[in-house]
One Martini backbone bead per residue (centre of mass of N, CA, C, O) as a GRO file, in nm:
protein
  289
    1UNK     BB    1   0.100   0.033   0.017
    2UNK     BB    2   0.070   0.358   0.000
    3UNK     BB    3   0.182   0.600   0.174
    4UNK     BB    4   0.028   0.780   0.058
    5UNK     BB    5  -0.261   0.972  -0.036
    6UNK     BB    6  -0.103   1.180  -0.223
    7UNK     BB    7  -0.001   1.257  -0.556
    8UNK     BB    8   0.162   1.466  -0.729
    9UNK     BB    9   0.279   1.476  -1.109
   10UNK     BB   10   0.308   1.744  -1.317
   11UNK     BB   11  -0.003   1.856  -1.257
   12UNK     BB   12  -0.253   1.951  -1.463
   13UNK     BB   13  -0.486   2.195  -1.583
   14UNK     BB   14  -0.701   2.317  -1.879
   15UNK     BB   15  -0.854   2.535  -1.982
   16UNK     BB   16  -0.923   2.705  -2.254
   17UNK     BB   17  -0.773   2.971  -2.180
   18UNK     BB   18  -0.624   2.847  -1.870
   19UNK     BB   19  -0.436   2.739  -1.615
   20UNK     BB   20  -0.586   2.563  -1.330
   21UNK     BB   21  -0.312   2.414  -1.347
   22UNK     BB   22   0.091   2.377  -1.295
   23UNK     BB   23   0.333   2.104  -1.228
   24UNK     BB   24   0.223   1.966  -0.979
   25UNK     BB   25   0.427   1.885  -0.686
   26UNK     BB   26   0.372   1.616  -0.451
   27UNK     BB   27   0.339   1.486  -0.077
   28UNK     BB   28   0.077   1.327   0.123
   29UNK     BB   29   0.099   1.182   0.369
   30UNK     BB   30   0.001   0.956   0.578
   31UNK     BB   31  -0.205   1.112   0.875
   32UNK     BB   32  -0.269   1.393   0.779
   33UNK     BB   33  -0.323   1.752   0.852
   34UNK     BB   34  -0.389   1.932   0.534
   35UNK     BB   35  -0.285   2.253   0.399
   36UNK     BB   36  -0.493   2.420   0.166
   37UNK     BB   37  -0.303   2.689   0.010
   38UNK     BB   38  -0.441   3.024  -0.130
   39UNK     BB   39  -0.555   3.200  -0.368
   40UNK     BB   40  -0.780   3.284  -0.575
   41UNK     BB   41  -0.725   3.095  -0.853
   42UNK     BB   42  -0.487   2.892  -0.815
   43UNK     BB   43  -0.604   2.568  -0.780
   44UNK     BB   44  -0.733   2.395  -0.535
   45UNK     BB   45  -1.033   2.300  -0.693
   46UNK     BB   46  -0.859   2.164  -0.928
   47UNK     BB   47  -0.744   1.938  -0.761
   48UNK     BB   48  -0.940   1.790  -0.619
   49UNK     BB   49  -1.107   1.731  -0.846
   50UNK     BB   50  -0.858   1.564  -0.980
   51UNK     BB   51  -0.883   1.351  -0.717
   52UNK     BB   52  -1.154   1.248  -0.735
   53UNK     BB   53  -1.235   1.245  -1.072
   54UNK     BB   54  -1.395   1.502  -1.221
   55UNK     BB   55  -1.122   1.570  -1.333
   56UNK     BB   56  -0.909   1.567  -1.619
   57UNK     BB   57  -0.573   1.565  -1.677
   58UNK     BB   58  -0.396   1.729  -1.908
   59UNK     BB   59  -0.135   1.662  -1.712
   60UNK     BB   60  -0.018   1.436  -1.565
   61UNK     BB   61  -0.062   1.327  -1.225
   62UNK     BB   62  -0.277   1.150  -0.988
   63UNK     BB   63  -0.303   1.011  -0.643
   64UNK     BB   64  -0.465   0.747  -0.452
   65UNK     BB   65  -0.307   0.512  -0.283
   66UNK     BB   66  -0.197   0.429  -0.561
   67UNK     BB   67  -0.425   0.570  -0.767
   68UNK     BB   68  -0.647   0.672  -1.045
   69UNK     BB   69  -0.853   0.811  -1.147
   70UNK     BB   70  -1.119   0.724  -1.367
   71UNK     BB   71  -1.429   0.892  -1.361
   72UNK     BB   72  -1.594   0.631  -1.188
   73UNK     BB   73  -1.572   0.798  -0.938
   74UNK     BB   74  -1.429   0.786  -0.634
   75UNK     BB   75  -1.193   0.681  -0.500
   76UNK     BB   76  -1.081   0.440  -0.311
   77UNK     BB   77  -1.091   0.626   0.029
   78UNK     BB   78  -1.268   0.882  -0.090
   79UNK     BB   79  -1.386   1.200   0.048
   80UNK     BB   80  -1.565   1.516  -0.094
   81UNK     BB   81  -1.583   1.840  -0.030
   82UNK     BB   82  -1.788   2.071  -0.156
   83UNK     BB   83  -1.879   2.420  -0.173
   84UNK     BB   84  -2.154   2.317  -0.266
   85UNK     BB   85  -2.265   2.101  -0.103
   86UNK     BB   86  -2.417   1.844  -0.231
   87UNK     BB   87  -2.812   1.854  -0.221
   88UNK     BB   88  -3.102   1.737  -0.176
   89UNK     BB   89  -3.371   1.968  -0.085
   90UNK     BB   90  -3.612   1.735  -0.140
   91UNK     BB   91  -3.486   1.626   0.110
   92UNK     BB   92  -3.403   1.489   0.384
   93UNK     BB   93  -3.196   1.377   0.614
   94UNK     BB   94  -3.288   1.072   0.627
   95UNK     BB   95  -3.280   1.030   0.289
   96UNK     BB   96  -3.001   1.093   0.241
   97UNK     BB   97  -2.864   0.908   0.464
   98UNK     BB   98  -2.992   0.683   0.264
   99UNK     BB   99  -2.853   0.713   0.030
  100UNK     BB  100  -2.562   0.699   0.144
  101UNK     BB  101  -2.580   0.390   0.207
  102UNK     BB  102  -2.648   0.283  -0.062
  103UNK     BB  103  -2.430   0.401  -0.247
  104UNK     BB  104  -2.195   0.313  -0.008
  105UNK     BB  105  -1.944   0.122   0.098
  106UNK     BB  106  -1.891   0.130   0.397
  107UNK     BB  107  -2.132   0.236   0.595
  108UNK     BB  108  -2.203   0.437   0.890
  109UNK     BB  109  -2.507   0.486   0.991
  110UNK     BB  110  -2.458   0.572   1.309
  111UNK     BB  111  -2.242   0.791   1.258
  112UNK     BB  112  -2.385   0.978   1.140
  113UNK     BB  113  -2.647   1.012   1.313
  114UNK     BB  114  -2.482   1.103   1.533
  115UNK     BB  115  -2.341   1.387   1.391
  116UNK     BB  116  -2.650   1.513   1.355
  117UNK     BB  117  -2.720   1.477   1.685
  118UNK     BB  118  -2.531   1.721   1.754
  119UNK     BB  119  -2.630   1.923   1.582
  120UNK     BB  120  -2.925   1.948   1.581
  121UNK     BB  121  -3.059   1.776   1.316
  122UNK     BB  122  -3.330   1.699   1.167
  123UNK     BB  123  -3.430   1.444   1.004
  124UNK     BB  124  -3.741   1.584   0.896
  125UNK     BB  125  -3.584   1.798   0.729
  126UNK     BB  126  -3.529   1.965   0.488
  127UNK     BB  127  -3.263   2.079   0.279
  128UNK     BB  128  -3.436   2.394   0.222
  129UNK     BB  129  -3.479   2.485   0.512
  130UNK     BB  130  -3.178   2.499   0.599
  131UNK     BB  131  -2.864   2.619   0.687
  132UNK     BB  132  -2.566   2.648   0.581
  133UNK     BB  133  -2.465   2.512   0.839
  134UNK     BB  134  -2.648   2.256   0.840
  135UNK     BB  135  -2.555   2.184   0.543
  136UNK     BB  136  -2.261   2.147   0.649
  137UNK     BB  137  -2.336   1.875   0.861
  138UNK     BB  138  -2.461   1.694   0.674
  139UNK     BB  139  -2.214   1.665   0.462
  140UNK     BB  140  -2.012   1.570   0.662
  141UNK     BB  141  -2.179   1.324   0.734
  142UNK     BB  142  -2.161   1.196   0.482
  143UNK     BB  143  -1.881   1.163   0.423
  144UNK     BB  144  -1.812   1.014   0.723
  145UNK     BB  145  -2.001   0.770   0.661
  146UNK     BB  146  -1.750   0.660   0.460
  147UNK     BB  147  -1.497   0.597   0.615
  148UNK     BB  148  -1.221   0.779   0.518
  149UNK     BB  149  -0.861   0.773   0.435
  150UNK     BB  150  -0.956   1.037   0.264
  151UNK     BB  151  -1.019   1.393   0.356
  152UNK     BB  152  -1.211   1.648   0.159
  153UNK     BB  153  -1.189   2.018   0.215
  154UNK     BB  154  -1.389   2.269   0.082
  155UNK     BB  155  -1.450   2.538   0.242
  156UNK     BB  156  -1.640   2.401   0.535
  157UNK     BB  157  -1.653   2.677   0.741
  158UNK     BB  158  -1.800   2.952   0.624
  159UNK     BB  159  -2.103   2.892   0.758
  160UNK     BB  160  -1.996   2.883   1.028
  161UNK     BB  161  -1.969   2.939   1.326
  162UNK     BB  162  -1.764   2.923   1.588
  163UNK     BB  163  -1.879   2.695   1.756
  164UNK     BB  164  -1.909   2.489   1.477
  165UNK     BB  165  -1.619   2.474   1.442
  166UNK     BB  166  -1.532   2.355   1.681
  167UNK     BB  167  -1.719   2.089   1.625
  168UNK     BB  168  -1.583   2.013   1.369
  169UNK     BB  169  -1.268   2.007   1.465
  170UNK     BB  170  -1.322   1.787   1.713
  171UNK     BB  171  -1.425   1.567   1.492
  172UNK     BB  172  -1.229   1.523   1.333
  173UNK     BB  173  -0.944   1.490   1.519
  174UNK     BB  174  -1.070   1.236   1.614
  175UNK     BB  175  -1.109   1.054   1.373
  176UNK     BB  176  -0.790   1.072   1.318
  177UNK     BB  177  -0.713   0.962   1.579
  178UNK     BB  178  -0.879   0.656   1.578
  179UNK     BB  179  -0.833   0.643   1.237
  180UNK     BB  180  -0.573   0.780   1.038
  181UNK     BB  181  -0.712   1.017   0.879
  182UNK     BB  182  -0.692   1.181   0.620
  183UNK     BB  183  -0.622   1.584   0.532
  184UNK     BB  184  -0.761   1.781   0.296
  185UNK     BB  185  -0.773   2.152   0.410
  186UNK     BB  186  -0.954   2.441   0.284
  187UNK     BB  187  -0.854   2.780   0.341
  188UNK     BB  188  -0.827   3.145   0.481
  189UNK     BB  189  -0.797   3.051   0.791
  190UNK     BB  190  -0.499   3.046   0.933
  191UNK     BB  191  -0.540   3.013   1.211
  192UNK     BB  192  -0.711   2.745   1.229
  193UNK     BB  193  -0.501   2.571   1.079
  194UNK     BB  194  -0.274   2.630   1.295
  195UNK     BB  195  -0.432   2.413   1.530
  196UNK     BB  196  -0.457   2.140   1.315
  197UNK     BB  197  -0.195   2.173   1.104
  198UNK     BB  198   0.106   1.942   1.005
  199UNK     BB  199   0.036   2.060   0.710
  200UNK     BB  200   0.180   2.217   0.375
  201UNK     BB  201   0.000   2.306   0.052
  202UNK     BB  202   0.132   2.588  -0.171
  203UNK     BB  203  -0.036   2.793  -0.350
  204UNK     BB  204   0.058   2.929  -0.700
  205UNK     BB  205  -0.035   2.962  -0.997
  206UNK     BB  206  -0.097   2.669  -1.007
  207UNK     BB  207   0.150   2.615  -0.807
  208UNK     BB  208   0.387   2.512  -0.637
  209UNK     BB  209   0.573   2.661  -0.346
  210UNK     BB  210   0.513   2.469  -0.079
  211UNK     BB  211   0.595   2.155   0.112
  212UNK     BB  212   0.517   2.014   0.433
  213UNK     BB  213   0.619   2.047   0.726
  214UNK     BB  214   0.544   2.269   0.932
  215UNK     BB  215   0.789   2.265   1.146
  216UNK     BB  216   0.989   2.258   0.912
  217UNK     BB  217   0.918   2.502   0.772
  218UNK     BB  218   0.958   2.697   1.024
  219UNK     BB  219   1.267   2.605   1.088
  220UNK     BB  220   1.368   2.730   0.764
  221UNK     BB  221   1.279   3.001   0.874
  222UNK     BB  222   1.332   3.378   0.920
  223UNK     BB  223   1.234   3.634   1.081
  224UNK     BB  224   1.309   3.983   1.015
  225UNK     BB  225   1.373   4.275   1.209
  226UNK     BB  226   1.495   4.640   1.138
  227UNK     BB  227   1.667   4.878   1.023
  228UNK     BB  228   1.712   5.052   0.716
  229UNK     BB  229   1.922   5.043   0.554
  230UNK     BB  230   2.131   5.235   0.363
  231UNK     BB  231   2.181   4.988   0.186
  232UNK     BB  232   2.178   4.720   0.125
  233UNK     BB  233   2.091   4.365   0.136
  234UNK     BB  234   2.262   4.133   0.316
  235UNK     BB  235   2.263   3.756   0.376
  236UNK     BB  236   2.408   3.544   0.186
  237UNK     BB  237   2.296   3.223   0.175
  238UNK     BB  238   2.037   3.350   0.210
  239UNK     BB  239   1.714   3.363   0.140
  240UNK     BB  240   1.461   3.551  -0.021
  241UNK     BB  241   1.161   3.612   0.003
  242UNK     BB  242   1.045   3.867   0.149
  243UNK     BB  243   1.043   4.218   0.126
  244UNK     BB  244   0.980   4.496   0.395
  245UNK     BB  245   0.997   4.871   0.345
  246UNK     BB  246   1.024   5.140   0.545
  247UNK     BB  247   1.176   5.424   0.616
  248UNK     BB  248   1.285   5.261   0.846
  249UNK     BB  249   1.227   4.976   0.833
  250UNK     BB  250   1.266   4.593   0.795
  251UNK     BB  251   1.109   4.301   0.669
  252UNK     BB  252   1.218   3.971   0.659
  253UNK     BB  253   1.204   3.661   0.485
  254UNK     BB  254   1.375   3.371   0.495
  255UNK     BB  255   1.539   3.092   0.347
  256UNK     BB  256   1.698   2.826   0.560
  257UNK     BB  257   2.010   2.571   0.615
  258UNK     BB  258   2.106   2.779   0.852
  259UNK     BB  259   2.249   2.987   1.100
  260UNK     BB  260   2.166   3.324   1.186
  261UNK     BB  261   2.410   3.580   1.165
  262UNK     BB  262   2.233   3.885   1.278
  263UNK     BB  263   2.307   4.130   1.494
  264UNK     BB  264   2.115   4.414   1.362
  265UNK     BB  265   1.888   4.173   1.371
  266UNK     BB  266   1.596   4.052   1.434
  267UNK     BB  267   1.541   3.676   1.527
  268UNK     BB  268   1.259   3.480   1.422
  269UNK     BB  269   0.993   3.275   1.418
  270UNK     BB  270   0.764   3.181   1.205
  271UNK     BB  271   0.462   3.176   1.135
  272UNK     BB  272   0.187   3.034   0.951
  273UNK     BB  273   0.063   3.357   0.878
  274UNK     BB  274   0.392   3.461   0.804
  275UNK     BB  275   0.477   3.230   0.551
  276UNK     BB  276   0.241   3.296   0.367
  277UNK     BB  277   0.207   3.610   0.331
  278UNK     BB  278   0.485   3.608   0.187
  279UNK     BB  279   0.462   3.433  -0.038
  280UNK     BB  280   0.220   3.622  -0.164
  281UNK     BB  281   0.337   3.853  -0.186
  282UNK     BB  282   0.586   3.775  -0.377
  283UNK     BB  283   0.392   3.745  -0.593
  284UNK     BB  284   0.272   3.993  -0.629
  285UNK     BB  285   0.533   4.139  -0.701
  286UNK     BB  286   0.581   4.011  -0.949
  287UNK     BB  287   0.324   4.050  -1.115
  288UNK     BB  288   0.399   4.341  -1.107
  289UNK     BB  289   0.677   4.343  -1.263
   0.00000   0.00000   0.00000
């Protein structure tokens, strides 16, 4: 069995116009729980999309504990939740439940029935009469309902209010905890990403900028805050992520695999929502260049 949850090798996907990926390559441990960072327009949702097996990819490969997408239904151990949270109006919540059992192999009744009654879901109420947030309760009880060894979820925290996110991600990784399920999480909320989440796959026109282990990814860069040099800025072997400077100061993130010695300098370790956007920036500023 393939080490990996998810594997993209060269991969990408043009539509029409423009690439909505390319070039992607990385690899999603299994039992990780990652977050998958970029802007609008990234390639996020054509990624998950590829890997679903819903889009077909223009070039390279993506695989899923090493099978590859056939396009003939979601791969063997894996539930795709999309933003769109697809769900019949005019069924009821017990009638979807019904559908999941029916649809899904290896489908476990009793705990999505759980899932349902923690949110306080009425099992009689039709999805069209429900909230946003309760639709999104119900659809998560559906994907985990089929017990999946990778749960994709492109943005499913957004209907939520506060309360609601914090029952779900404490669902998930219980989930995680007990049966060893690897996620791979989109969201735009870095703070709650870095709570829960100890992989990055940074997506940035369409490619990957960085993926790897949390923990190794921020002690691989250092943000150094100082007054800003009277000359250039130089840092000797160390890479510039991205510099931003004041009349007076400089912040500057790093991407090191030596020791920083620089004594003129404030340096402390980024955490993972000035990593990402410092990457973000650095890309913005390409693109305006």
């Amino acid at each position: 069995m393939s080490t990996h949850a998810l594997e993209a090798r060269a991969l990408g996907k043009k539509y029409r116009r423009a690439w909505g990926l390319r070039d992607c390559t990385f690899q999603l441990p299994t039992g990780r729980v990652s977050a998958l960072v970029g802007p609008n327009g990234a390639g996020k949702s054509t990624l998950m999309a590829l890997a679903a097996g819903l889009l077909r990819p223009t070039e390279g490969e993506v695989t899923v504990f090493g099978n590859t997408p056939d396009g003939r239904g979601s791969p063997d151990g894996l539930a795709f939740l999309g933003q769109d949270k697809p769900l019949y109006p005019t069924f009821t919540v017990a009638e979807m439940l019904r559908a999941g059992r029916e649809l899904n192999t290896g489908w476990d009744q009793e705990y999505a029935e759980g899932l349902i009654a923690e949110a306080r879901v009425p099992l009689n109420a039709k999805i069209g009469s429900l909230s946003g947030g309760q639709r999104t309760r119900v659809a998560l009880a559906l994907a985990l309902g089929r017990r999946p060894r990778l749960l994709m979820l492109d943005e499913p925290l957004a209907d939520l209010d506060p309360l609601a996110r914090e029952d779900v991600m404490r669902t998930l990784m219980a989930e995680v905890a007990e049966t060893g399920m690897t996620v791979l999480l989109s969201s735009h909320v870095l703070a709650e990403l870095e709570e829960v989440c100890d992989h990055l796959v940074l997506i940035v026109d369409g490619s990957v900028a960085i993926s790897g282990d949390v923990d190794e990814l921020l002690a691989g860069h250092r943000l150094l805050i100082g007054a800003k040099p009277a000359g250039g800025m130089d840092f000797g072997p160390h890479t510039v992520v991205q510099a931003r400077t004041t009349p007076r100061q400089a912040t500057v993130l790093l991407r090191t695999t030596e020791p920083v010695d620089l004594p003129d300098w404030d340096s402390d370790q980024p955490n993972l929502e000035e990593l990402v956007l410092s990457y973000l920036r650095a890309n913005g500023e390409r693109s305006a260049a």
